[in-house]
N, C-alpha and C positions, 0 to 999 in steps of 0.2 A: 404256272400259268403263262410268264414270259415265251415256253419254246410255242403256245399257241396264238399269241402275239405275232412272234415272228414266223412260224408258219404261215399265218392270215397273209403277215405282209406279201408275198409272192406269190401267193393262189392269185387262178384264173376265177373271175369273175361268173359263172353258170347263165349261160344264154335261155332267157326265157320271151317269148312272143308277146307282148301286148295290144292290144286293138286300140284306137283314140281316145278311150274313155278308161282306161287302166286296169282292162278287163285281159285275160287272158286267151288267145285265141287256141280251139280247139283243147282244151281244158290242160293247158301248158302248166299248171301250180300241181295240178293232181299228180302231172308225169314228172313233174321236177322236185315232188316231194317221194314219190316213188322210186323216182334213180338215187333220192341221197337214202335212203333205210337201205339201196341194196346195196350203196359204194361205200358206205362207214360198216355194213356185215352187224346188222340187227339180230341180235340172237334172241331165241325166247325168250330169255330172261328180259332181253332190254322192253321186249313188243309193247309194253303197257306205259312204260313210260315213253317210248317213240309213239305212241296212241294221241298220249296228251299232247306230247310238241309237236306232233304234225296237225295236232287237230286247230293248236294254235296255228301255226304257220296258216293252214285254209281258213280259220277265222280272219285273220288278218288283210289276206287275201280278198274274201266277201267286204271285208268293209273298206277297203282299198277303193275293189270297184265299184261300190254302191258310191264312194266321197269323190271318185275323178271324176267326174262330171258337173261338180258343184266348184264354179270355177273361183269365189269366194272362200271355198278349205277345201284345198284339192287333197289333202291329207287325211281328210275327216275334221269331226269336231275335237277340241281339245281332250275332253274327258275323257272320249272313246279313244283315243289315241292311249292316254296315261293307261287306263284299264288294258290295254290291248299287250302294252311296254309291260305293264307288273306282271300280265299272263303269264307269258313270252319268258318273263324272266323267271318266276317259278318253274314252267314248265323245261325250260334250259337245266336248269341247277338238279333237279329231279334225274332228266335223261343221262346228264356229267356226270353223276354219281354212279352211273350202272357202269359206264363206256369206261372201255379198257385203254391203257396209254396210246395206243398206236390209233385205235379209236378218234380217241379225243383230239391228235394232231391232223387226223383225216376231215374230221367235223369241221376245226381251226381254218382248213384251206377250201371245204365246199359251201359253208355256210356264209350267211352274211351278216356282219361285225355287229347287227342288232342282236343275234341269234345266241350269240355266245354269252359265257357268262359273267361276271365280272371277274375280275382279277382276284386270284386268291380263294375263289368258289369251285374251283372245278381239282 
């Protein structure tokens, strides 16, 4: 788990659009969860479990922008947040177990440090 530690550390950070309200313009999360299943090489085998995790990631997404607006929890409510972290983290540990080494240090440098999984789980 450490060389995807220090992979993270020197990944480029994925430029994605967002509008004032934390919404994404021109549906920027859709195409930025689409170029990472094509840049980590999702094989059949993986499709079902990159299903769940990306379907987390656009969950998280919707409730992102449904919370930036609420300038009182621009993050959402706390609960939703916690649910949102346990998905995430299921759905991570799920997709780790399919992804092949070279995979998983590609993942390490596209993904963002929420996304991964914990140390010693993958």
């Amino acid at each position: 788990m450490l060389d995807l530690v220090d992979a993270r550390a020197t990944a480029p950070v994925p430029a994605v659009a967002f509008d004032g309200c934390g919404g994404s313009r021109a549906s920027g999360a859709e195409r930025y969860v689409a170029g990472l299943e094509v840049e980590l090489g999702i094989t059949q085998d993986q499709a079902e479990a990159w299903a769940s995790f990306a379907e987390c990631l656009w969950a998280n997404a919707r409730r992102m922008r449904g919370a930036a607006c609420a300038p009182d929890q621009p993050f959402g409510k706390l609960q939703h947040r916690l649910a949102a972290a346990a998905a995430m983290r299921l759905a991570t540990e799920e997709l780790f177990k399919l992804l092949a080494p070279a995979q998983r240090r590609s993942a390490a440098r596209l993904l963002p440090l929420c996304c991964l999984p914990p140390v010693g789980h993958a």
